[in-house]
N, C-alpha and C positions, 0 to 999 in steps of 0.2 A: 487376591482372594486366597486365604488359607484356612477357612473354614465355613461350612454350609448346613445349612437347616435342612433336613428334608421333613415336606409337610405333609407325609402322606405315611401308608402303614402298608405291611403287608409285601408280596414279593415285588411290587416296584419300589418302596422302601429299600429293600435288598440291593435292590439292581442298582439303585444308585447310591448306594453307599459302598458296595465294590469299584465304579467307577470311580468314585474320587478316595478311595482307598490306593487306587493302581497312580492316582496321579497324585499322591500326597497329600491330600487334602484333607483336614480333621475335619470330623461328623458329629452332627448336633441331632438326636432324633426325638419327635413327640409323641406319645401315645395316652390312649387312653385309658380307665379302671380296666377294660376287658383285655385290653392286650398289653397289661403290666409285664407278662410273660415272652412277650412276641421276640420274634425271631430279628429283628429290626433292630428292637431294645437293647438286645445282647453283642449286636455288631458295632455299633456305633460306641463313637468316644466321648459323648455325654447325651443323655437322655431326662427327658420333664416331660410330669405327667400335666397333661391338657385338662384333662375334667372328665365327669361320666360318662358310659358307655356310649348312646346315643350319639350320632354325627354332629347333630346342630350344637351339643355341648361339647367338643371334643376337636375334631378335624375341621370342622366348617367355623371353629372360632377363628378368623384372620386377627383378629383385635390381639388374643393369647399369643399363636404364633410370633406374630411381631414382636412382642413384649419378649418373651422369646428368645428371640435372634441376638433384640437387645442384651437381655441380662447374659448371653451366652459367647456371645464377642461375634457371635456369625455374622460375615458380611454380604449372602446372600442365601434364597430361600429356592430350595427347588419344588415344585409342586405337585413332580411326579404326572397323575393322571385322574380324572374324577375331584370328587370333594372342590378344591379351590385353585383349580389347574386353571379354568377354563371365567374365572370372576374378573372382570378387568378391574372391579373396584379394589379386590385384593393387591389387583398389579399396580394397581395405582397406590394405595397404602404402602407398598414396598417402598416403592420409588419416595415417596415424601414424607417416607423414615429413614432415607440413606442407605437401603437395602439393596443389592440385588435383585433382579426376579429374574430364574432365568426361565425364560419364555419369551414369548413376544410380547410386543409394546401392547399398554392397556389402549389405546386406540385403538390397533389391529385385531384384538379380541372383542372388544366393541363391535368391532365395523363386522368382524366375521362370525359373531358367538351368538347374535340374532340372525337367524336365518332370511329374515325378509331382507334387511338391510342386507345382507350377502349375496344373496339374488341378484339387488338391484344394485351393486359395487361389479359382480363379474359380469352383468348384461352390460355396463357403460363399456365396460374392457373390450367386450365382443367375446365371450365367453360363453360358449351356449348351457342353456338350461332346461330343467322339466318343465312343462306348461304349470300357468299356478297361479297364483294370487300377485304380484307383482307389484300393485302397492307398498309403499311404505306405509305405517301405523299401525293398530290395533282396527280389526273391521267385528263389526258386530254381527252378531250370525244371520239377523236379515240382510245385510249385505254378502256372506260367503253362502247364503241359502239362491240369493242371487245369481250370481256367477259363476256357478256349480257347472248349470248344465252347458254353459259355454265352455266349461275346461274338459269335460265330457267324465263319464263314470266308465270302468271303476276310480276311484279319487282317494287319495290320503289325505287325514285331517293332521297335523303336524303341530306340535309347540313348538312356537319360535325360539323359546330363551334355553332349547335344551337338545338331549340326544336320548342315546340308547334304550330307543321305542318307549321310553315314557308323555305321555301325553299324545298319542299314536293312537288313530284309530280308520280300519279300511271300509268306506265307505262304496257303496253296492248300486246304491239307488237313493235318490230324493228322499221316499217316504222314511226310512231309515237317519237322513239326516240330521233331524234335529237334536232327536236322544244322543245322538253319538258325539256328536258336536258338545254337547252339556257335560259329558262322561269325559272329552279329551281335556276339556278346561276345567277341570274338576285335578283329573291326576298331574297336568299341568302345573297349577297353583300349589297344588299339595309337595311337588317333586321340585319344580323350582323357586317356586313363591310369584309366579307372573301365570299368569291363564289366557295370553294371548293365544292364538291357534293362526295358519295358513293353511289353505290347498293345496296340493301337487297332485298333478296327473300321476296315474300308476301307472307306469310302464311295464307292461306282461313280460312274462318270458327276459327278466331284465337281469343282468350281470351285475351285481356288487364291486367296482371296480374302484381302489384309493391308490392316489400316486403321493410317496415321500418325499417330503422335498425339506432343504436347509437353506436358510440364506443368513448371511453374515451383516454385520454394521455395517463394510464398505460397500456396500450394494450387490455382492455376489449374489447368485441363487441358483441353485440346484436340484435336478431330481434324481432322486434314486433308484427308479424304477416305480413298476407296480406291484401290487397285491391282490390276491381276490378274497374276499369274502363272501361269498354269495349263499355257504353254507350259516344258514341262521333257523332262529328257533324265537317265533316272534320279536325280529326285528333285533335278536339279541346275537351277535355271532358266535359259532364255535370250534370251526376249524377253517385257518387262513392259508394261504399257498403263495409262495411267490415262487420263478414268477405266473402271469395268469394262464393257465394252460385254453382258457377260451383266445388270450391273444395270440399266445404261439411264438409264431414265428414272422410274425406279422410287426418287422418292425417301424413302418410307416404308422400302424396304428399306435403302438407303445410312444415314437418318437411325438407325434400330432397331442396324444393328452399328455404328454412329459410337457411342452411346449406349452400347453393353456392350462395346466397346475402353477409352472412359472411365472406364465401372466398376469393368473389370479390372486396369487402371492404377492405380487409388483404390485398391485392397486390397490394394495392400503399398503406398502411401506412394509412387509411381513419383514421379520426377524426373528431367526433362530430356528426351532424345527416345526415343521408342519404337517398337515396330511389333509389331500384336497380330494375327496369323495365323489364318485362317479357311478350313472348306470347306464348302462351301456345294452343297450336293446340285440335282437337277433340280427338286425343287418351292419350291427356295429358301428351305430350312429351313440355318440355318448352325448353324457347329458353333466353339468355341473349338479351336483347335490348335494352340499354342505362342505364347510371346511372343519377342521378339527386343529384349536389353534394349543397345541398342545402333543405330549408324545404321546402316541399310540400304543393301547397293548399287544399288539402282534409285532413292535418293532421287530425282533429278534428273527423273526423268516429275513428283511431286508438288512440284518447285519450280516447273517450268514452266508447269503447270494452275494453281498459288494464288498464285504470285509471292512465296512464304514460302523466304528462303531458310536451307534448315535447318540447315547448319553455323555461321552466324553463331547464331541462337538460341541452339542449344545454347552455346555460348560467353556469348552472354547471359547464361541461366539459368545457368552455374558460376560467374558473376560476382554471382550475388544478383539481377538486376532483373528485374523482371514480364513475363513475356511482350510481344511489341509489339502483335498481335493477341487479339481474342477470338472465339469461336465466330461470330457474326455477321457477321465480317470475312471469311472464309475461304468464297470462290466459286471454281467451276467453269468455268476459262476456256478453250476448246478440248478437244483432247486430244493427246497426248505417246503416243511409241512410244520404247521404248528396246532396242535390241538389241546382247548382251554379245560382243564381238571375241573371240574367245581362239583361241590357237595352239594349232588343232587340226585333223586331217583327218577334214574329213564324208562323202569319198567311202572312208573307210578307216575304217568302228566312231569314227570322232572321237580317234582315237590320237594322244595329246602332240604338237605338232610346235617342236623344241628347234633354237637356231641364233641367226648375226647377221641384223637387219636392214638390210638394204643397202639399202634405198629406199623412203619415206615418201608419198604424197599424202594429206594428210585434206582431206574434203569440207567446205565450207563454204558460205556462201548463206543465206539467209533461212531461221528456225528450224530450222538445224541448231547442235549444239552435240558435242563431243569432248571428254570426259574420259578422259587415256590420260598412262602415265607414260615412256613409251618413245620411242625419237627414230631416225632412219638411223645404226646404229652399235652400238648398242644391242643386246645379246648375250640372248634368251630361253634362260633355264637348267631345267635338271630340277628346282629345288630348290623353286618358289614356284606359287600359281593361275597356267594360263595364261592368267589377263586378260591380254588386249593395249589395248583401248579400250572404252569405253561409247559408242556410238554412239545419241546420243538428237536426237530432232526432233519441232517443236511446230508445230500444224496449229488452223484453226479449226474444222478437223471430223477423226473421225476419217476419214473420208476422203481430206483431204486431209494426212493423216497417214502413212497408209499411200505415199503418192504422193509424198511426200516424203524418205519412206525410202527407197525405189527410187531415185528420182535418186543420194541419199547413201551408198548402197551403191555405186551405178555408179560413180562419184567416187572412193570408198576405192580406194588400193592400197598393199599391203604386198607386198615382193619380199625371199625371205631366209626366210622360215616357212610352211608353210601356216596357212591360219586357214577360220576357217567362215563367211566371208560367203558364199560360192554359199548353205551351208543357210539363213541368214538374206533372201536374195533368192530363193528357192523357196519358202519360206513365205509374201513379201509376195506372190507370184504363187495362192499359194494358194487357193482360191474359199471353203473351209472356214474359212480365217482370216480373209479378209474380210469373211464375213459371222458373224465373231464364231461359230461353233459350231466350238467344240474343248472339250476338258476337260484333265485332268492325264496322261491317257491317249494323247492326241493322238500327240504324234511320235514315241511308241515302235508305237501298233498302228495308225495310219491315216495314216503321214508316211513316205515313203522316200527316200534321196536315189540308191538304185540306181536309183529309178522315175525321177529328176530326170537322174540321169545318161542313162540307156538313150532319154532324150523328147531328150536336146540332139542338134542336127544339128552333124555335126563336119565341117570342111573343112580335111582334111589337106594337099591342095594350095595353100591359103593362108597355111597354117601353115610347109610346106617355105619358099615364095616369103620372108616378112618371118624368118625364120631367117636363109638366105640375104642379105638387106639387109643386115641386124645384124651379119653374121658380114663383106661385104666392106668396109660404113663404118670397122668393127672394123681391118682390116688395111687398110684405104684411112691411117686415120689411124697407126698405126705405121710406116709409109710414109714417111710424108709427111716432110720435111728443112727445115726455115725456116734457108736460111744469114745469117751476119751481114752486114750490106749493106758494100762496099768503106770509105764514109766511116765517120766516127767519130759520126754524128749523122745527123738526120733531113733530109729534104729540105725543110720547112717552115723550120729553121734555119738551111738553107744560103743558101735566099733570102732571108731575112732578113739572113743578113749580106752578099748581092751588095747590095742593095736601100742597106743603111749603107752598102755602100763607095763607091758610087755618087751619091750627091747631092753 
């Protein structure tokens, strides 16, 4: 393999095009009309454009891609995260164009990428789960109207064929169920193209808890430890920690779900990199909750705890060779905070905030690090996530993890969008998140940023005065007139030539 397609855009674009940068590898990248400019396009060592803005003509074409890779000599495709990471029919098209895919086998995404079939793949294992629907198939809402009150309320209504809280809806009570039930296979169908739904019991007071894991062609498998997520914002994450300061120091518990992520990996045959999703209740009974057959966007908290970095592995492993580590290898160094940038307003519901970037500072300094695909110039559109950056930092506690974020937030500025670092710097001030007690519940029933607002001391008068600077520097320098001087040159030249005429 001496060169790769990456099929995605944006800073996991980035991120893998530095990887196989470091390992020699010539880069193939695609975009589309909107990110003719993108940061991706300019890195990479050939680029074709996909088609217009919109996903379904652009990134979710696998038929283009291919075609693609073809005319472009690439002999394998990375798929990054999102769009066509997670399609087994993509990975199958690979496969039976002679392509690489590096991911897992389309069986294994199959077998894991519908959540009912997942269920009932790690329940044979012995792999415990959330109460739910258990069934295989599509069940029709007089039967999940059914079975409801035996899984008990509150309950999640879930799309099977997807993630990141699309097609999600938390269910309270029976009389509530039916409209909601309509509403989740509505955004379901719309977000994946399939409107199947399942139930899960909701776990209160529940930990967001994913274990990383690698396994190789020769049957290796590995974990990396864990992560938490638990900080979210409908079902959407925004600041990950490893490792989980709810597990601690608790390493019978970290070891026990390290050990049933492996399992769950081993029952379909998993290859390459993975992440096995957990919730994990108050008395620290876990639960399986999805797999994720695809890399993760918080890897970078678990490269910087294990110094494994994940994107080259996986490359490894699509290449045939053995893992570099084995489980013995794989320690807990520090701890890593990662908090996701995106163009949003937190003092406004977190609504879109779309526009150019007109001015840039990222932080930098000792264990901080920036993964971000965007530059001063650089146009945020309606059509894609609004990640703007991953803003990750490594501490040898988390303490000094926490303290290190704050600096690196203070540092960030972005002018041109709004984005959510005040939310992301009110949470490090948080007393609740410093000392590690929140759950998945957190910044929707015990986090405000009205409260964060209404607590800031505003100084209008200081505000008026550097307005006022700005605005006369502003007209001082349109002002200003530099004439051309009477001679034809400089005065350093003109002495120079008294100086020769003179000896």
């Amino acid at each position: 393999m001496n060169k790769v397609l990456i099929a995605n855009r944006g800073e996991i674009a980035v991120r893998i095009l530095r990887a196989c940068r470091e390992l020699g590898i010539e880069t193939v990248a695609v975009y589309s009309e909107a990110d003719r400019q993108a940061l991706h396009v300019r890195y990479a060592d050939e680029a074709y454009l996909l088609g217009p803005a919109p996903s379904r003509d652009s990134y979710l074409r696998g038929d283009k891609i291919i075609a693609i890779a073809k005319k472009s000599g690439a002999q394998a495709i990375h798929p990054g995260y999102g769009f066509l990471a997670e399609r087994a029919d993509f990975a199958q098209a690979c496969q039976n164009a002679g392509i690489l895919f590096i991911g897992p086998k389309p069986s294994a995404i199959a077998a894991m990428g519908d959540k009912m079939t997942a269920r009932n793949t790690v329940i044979a294992a012995g792999v415990p789960v959330v109460p739910g629907t258990e069934g295989e198939g599509s069940l029709s809402d007089e039967d999940l109207l059914a079975v409801a009150p035996q899984i008990g309320f509150p309950l999640l209504v879930k799309a099977t064929a997807g993630g990141g809280g699309k097609g999600m809806r938390e269910v309270q009570n029976i009389e509530e169920m039916p409209a909601l039930l309509q509403s989740a296979r509505r955004e379901a169908e719309s977000s994946f193209g399939d409107g199947n739904v399942y139930l899960e019991k909701l776990v209160e007071g529940a930990r967001h808890i994913e274990i990383q894991i690698l396994a190789d062609q020769q049957g290796n498998t590995i974990y990396l430890n864990e992560r938490e997520c638990s900080i979210q914002r409908r079902h959407q994450k925004l600041i990950e920690e490893a490792p989980s300061p709810f597990i601690g120091d608790d390493e019978d518990l970290r070891k026990r779900m390290g050990c049933v992520a492996v399992k769950a990996a081993q029952s379909v045959g998993y290859v390459n990199a993975g992440t096995i999703e957990f919730l994990v209740d108050k008395d620290k009974h876990f639960y399986f909750l999805e797999m994720n057959t695809r890399l993760q966007v918080e890897h970078p908290i678990t490269e910087l705890i294990t110094g494994v970095d994940i994107v080259k592995e996986q490359i490894r492993i699509a290449r045939g060779r053995q893992l570099s580590y084995q489980q013995e290898d794989i320690k807990i160094n520090g701890a890593a905070i990662e908090c996701r940038i995106n163009a949003e307003d937190p003092y406004n519901g977190f609504l879109p905030s779309t526009g150019k970037i007109a001015h840039s500072i990222l932080p930098t300094g000792p264990g901080v690090r920036v993964d971000t695909g965007v530059y001063p110039g650089f146009e945020i559109t309606p059509y894609y996530d609004p990640l703007i950056a991953k803003l990750v930092v490594w501490g040898e506690t988390r303490a000094q993890a926490i303290l290190r974020m704050r600096r690196a937030l203070e540092e960030y500025r972005i002018v041109g969008v709004r984005t959510n670092i005040p939310f992301h710097q009110a949470m490090m001030d948080s007393h609740r998140f410093m000392g590690g007690q929140y759950d998945t519940r957190f910044v929707e029933e015990r986090f405000s940023m009205q409260d964060v607002a209404e607590g800031r001391t505003l100084h209008p008068e200081i505000a008026a005065l550097m307005a006022t600077l700005v605005a006369h520097r502003s007209m001082a320098r349109t002002a200003q007139v530099v004439r051309r001087g009477e001679r034809d040159t400089s005065n350093w030249k003109w002495v120079g030539r008294w100086e020769r005429m003179h000896r």
